[in-house]
Backbone as XML, in Angstrom:
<?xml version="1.0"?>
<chain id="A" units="angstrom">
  <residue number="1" name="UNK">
    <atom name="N" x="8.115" y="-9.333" z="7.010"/>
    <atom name="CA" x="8.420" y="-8.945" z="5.647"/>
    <atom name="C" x="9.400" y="-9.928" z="5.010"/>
  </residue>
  <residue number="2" name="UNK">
    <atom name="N" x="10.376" y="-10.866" z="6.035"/>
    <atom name="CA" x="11.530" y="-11.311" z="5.403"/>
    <atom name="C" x="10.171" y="-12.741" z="4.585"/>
  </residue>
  <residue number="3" name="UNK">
    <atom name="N" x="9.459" y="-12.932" z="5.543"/>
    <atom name="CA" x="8.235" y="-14.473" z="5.091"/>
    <atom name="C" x="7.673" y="-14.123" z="4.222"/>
  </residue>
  <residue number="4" name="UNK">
    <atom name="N" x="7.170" y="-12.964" z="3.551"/>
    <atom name="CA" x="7.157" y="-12.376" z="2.540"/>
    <atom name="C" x="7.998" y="-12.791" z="1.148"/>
  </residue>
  <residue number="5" name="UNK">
    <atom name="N" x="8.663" y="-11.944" z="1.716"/>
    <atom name="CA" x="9.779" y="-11.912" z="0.386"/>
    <atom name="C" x="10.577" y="-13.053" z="-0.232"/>
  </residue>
  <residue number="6" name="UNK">
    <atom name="N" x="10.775" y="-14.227" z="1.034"/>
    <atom name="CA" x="10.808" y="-15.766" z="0.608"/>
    <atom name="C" x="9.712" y="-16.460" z="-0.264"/>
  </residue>
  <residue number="7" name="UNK">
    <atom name="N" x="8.026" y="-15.571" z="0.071"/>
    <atom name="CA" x="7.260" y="-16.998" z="0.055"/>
    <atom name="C" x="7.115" y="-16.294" z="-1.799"/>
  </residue>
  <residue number="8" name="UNK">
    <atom name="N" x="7.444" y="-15.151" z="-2.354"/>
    <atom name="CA" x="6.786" y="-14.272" z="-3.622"/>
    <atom name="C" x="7.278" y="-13.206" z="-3.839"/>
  </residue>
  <residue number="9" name="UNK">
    <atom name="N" x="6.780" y="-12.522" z="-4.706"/>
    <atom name="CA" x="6.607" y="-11.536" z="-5.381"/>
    <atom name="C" x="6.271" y="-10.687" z="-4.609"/>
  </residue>
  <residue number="10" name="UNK">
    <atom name="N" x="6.740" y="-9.639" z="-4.073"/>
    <atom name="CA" x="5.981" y="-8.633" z="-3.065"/>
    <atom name="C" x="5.679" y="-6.627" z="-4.206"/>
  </residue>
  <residue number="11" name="UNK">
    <atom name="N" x="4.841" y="-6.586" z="-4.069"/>
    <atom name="CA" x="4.496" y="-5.249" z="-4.878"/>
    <atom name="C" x="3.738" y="-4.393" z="-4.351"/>
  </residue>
  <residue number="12" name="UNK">
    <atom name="N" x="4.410" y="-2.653" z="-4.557"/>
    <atom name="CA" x="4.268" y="-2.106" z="-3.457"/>
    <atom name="C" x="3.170" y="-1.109" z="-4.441"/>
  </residue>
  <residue number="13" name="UNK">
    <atom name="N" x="1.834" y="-1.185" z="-4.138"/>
    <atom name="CA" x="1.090" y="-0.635" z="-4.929"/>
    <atom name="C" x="1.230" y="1.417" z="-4.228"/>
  </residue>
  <residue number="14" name="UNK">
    <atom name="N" x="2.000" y="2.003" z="-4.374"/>
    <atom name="CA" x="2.429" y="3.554" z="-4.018"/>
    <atom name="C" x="1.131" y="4.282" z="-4.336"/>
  </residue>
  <residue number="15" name="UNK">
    <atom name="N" x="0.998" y="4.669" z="-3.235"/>
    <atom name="CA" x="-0.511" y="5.847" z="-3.304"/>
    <atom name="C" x="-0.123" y="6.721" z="-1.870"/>
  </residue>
  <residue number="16" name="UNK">
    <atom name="N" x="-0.442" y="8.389" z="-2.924"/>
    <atom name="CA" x="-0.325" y="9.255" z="-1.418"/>
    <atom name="C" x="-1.234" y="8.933" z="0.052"/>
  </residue>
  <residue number="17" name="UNK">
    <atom name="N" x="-0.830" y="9.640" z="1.038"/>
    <atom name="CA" x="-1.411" y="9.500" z="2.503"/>
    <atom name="C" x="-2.976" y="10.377" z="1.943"/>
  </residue>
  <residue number="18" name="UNK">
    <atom name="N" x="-2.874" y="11.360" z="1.288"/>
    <atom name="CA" x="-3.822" y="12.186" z="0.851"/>
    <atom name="C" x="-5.022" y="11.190" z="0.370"/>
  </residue>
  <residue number="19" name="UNK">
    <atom name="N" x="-4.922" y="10.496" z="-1.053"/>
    <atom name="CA" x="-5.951" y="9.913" z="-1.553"/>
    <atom name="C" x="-5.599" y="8.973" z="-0.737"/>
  </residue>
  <residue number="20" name="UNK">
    <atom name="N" x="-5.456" y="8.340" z="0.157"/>
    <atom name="CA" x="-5.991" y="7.128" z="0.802"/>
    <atom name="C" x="-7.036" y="7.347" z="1.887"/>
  </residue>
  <residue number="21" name="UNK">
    <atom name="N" x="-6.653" y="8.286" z="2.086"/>
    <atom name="CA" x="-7.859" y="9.395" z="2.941"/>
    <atom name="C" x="-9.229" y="9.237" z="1.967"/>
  </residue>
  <residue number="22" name="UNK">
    <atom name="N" x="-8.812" y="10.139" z="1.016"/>
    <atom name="CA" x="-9.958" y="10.185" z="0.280"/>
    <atom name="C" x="-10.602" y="9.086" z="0.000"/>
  </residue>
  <residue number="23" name="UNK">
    <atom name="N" x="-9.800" y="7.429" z="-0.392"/>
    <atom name="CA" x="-10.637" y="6.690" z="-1.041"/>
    <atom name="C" x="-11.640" y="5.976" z="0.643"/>
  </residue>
  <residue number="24" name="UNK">
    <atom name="N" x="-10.764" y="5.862" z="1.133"/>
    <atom name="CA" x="-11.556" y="5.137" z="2.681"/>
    <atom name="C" x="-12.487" y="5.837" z="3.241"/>
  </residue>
  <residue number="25" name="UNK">
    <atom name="N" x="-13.635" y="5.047" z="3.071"/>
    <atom name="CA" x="-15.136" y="5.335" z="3.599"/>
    <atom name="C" x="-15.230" y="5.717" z="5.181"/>
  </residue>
  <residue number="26" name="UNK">
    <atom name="N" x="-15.129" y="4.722" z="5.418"/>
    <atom name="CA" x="-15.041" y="4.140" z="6.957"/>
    <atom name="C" x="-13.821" y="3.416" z="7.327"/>
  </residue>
  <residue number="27" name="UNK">
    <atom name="N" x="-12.953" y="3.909" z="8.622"/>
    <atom name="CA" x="-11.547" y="3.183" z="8.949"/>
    <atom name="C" x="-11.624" y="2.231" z="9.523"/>
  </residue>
  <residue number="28" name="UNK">
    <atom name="N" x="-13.249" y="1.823" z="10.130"/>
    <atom name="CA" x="-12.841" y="0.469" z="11.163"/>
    <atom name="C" x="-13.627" y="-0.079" z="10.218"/>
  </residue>
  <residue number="29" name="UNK">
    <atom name="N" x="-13.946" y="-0.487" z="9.382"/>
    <atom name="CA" x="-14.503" y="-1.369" z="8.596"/>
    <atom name="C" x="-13.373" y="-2.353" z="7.696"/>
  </residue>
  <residue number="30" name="UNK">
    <atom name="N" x="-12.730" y="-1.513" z="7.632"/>
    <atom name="CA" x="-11.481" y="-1.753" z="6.379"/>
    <atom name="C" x="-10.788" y="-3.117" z="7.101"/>
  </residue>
  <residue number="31" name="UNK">
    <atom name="N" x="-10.771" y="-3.153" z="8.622"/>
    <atom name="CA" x="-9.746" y="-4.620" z="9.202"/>
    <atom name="C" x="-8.463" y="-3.909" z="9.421"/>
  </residue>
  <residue number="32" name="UNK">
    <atom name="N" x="-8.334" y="-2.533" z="9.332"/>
    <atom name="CA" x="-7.034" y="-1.858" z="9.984"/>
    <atom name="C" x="-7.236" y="-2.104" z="11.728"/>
  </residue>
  <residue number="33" name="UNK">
    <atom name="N" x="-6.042" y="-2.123" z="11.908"/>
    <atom name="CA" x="-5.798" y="-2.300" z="13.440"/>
    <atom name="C" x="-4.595" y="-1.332" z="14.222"/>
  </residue>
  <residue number="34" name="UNK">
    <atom name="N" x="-5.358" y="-0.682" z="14.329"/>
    <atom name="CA" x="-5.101" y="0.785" z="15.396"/>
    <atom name="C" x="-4.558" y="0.620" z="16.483"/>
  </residue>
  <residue number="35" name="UNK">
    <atom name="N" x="-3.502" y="0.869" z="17.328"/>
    <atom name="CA" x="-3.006" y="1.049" z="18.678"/>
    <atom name="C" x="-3.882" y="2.225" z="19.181"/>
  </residue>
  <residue number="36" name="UNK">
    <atom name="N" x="-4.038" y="1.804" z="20.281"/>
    <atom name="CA" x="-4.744" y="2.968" z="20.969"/>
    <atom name="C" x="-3.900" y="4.138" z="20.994"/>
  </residue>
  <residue number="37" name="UNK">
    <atom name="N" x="-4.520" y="5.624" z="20.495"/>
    <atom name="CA" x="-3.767" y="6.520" z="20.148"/>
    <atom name="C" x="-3.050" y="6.730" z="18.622"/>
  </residue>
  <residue number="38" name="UNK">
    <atom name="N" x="-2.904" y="5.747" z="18.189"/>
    <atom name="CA" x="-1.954" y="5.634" z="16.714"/>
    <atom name="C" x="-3.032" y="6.161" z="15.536"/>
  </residue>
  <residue number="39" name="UNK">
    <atom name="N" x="-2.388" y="6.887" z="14.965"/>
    <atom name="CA" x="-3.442" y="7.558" z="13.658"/>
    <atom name="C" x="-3.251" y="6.650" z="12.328"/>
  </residue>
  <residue number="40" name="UNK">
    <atom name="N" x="-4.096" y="7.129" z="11.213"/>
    <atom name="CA" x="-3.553" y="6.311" z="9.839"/>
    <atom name="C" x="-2.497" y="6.778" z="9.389"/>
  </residue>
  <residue number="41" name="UNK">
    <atom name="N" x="-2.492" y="8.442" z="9.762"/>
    <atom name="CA" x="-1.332" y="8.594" z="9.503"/>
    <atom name="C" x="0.182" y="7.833" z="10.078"/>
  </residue>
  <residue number="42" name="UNK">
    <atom name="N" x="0.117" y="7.816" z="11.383"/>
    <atom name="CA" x="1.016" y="7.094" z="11.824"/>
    <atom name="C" x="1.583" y="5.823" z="11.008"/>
  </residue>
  <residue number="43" name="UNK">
    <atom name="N" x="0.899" y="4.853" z="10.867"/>
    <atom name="CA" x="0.651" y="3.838" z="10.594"/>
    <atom name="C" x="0.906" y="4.082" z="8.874"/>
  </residue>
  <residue number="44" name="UNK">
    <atom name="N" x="0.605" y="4.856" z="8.116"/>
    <atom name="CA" x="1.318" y="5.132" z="6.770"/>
    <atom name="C" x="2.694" y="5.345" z="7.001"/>
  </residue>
  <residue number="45" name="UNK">
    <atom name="N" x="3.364" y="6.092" z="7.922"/>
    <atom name="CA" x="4.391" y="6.609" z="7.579"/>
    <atom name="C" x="5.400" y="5.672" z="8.966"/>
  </residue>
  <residue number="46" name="UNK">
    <atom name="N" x="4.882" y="4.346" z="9.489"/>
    <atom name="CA" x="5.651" y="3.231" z="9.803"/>
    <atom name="C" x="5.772" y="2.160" z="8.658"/>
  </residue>
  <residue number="47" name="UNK">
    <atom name="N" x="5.002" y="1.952" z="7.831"/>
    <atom name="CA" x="4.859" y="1.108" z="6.869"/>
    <atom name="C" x="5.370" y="1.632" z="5.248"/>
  </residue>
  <residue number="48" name="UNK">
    <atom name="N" x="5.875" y="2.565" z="5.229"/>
    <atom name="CA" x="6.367" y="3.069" z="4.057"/>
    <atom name="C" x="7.439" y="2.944" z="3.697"/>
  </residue>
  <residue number="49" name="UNK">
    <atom name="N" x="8.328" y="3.109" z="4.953"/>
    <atom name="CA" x="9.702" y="2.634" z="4.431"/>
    <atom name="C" x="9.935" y="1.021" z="4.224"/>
  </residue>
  <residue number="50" name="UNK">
    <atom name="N" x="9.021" y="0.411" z="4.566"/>
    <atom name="CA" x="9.033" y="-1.200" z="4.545"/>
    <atom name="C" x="8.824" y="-1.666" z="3.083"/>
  </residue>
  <residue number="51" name="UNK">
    <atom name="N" x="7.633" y="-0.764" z="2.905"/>
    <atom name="CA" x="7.478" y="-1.263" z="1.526"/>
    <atom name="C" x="8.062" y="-0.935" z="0.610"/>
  </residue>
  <residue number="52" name="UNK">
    <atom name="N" x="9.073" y="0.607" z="0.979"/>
    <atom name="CA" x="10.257" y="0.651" z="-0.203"/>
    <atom name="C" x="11.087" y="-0.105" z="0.194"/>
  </residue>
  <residue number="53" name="UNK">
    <atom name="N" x="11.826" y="-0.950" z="1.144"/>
    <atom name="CA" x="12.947" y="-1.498" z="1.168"/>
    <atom name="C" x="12.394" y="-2.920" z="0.487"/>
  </residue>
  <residue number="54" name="UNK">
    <atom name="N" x="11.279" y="-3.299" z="0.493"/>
    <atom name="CA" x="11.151" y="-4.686" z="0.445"/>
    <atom name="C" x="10.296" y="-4.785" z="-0.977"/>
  </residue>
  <residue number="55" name="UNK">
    <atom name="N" x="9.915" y="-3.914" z="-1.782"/>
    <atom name="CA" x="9.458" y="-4.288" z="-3.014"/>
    <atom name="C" x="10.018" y="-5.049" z="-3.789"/>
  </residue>
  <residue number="56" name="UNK">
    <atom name="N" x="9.829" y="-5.660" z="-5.076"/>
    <atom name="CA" x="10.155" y="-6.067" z="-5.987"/>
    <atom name="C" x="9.823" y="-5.060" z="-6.847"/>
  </residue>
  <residue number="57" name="UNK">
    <atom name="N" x="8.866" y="-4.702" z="-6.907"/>
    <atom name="CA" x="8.071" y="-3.964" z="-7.815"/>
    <atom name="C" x="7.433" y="-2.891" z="-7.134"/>
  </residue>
  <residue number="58" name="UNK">
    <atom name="N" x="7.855" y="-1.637" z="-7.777"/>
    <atom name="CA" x="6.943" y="-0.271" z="-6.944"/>
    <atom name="C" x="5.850" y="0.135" z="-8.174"/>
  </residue>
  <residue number="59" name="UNK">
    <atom name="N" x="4.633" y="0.389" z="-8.080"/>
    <atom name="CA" x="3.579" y="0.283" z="-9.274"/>
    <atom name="C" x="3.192" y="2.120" z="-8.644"/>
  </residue>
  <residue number="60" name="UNK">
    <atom name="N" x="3.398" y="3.355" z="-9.028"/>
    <atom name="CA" x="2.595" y="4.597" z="-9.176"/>
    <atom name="C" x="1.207" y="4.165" z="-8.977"/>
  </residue>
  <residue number="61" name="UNK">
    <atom name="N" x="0.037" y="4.139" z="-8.458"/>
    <atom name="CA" x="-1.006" y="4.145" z="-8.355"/>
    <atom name="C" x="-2.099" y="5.162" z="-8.351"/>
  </residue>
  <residue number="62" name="UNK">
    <atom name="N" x="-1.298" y="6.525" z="-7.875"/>
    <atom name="CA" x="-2.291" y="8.185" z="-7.613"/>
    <atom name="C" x="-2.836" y="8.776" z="-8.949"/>
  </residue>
  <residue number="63" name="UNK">
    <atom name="N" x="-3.995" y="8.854" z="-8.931"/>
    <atom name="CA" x="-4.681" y="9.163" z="-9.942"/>
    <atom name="C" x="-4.977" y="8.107" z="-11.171"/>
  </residue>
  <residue number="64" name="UNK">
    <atom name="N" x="-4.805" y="6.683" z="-11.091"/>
    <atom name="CA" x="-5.201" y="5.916" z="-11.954"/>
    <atom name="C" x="-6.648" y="4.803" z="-11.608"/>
  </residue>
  <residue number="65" name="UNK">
    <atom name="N" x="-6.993" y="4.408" z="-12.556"/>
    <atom name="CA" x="-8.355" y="3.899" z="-12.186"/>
    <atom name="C" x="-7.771" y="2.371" z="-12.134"/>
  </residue>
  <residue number="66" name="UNK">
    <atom name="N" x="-8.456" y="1.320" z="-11.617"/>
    <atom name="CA" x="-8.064" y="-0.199" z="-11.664"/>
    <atom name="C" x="-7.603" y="-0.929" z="-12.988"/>
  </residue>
  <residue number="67" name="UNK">
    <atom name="N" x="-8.467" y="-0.498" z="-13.923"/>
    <atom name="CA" x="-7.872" y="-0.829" z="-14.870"/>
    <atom name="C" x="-6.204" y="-0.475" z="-15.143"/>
  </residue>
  <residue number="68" name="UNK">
    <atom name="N" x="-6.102" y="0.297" z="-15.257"/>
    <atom name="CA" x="-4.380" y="0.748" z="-15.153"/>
    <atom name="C" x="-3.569" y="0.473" z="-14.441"/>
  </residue>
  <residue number="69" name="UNK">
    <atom name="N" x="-3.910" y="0.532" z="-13.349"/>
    <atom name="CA" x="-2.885" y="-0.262" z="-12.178"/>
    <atom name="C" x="-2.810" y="-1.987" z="-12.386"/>
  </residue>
  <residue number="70" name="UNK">
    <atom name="N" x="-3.765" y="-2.285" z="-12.675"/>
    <atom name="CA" x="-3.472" y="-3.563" z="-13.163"/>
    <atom name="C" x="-2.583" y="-3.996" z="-14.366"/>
  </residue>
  <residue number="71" name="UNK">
    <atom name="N" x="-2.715" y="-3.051" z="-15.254"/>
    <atom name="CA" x="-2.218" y="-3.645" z="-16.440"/>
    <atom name="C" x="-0.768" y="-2.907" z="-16.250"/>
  </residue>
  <residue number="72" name="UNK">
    <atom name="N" x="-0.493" y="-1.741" z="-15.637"/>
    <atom name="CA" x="0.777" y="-2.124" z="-14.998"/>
    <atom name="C" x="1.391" y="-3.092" z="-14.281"/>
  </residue>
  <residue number="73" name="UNK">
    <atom name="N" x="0.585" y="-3.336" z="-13.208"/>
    <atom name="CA" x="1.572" y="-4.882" z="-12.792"/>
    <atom name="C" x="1.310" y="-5.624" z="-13.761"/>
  </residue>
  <residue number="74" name="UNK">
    <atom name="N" x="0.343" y="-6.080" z="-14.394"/>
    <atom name="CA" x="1.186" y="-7.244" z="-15.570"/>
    <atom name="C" x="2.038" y="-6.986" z="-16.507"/>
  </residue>
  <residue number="75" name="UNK">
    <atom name="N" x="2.003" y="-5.845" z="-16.846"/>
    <atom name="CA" x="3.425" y="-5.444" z="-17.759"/>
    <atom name="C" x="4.583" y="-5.390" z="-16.782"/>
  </residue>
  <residue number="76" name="UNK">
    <atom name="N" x="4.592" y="-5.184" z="-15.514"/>
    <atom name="CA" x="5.757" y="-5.103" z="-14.693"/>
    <atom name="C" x="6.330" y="-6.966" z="-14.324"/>
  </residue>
  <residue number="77" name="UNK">
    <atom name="N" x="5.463" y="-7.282" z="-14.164"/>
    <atom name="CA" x="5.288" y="-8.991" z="-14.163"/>
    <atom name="C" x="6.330" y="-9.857" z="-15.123"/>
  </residue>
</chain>
């Protein structure tokens, strides 16, 4: 995260554990990488506090369509 935050802009696009469920089809398709045993949940709620400590930018994402989330980060930009 620190190679991150040197190399840019880091933005933490915020969406519940709930709709991420919902939007993901299939979990091994996506290029997630699972510990044997480790859930998505898990794995949401190791990576969450990372991305609040290390944002620049936190963007609301739940319940908006692409269009909107985009034109929030460029207004956040």
């Amino acid at each position: 995260m620190n190679y991150l935050k040197k190399k840019g802009l880091i933005i933490y696009l915020r969406i519940g554990f709930e709709e991420i469920v919902r939007r993901l089809n299939n979990i091994t398709t996506r290029g997630l990488v699972l510990v044997k045993g480790q859930s998505l949940l898990d794995i949401y709620n190791q990576r969450i506090p990372l991305y609040q400590k290390y944002a620049d930018i936190t963007i609301d994402c739940s319940d908006k369509d692409v269009e909107d989330i985009i034109e929030n980060v460029i207004n956040e930009i």
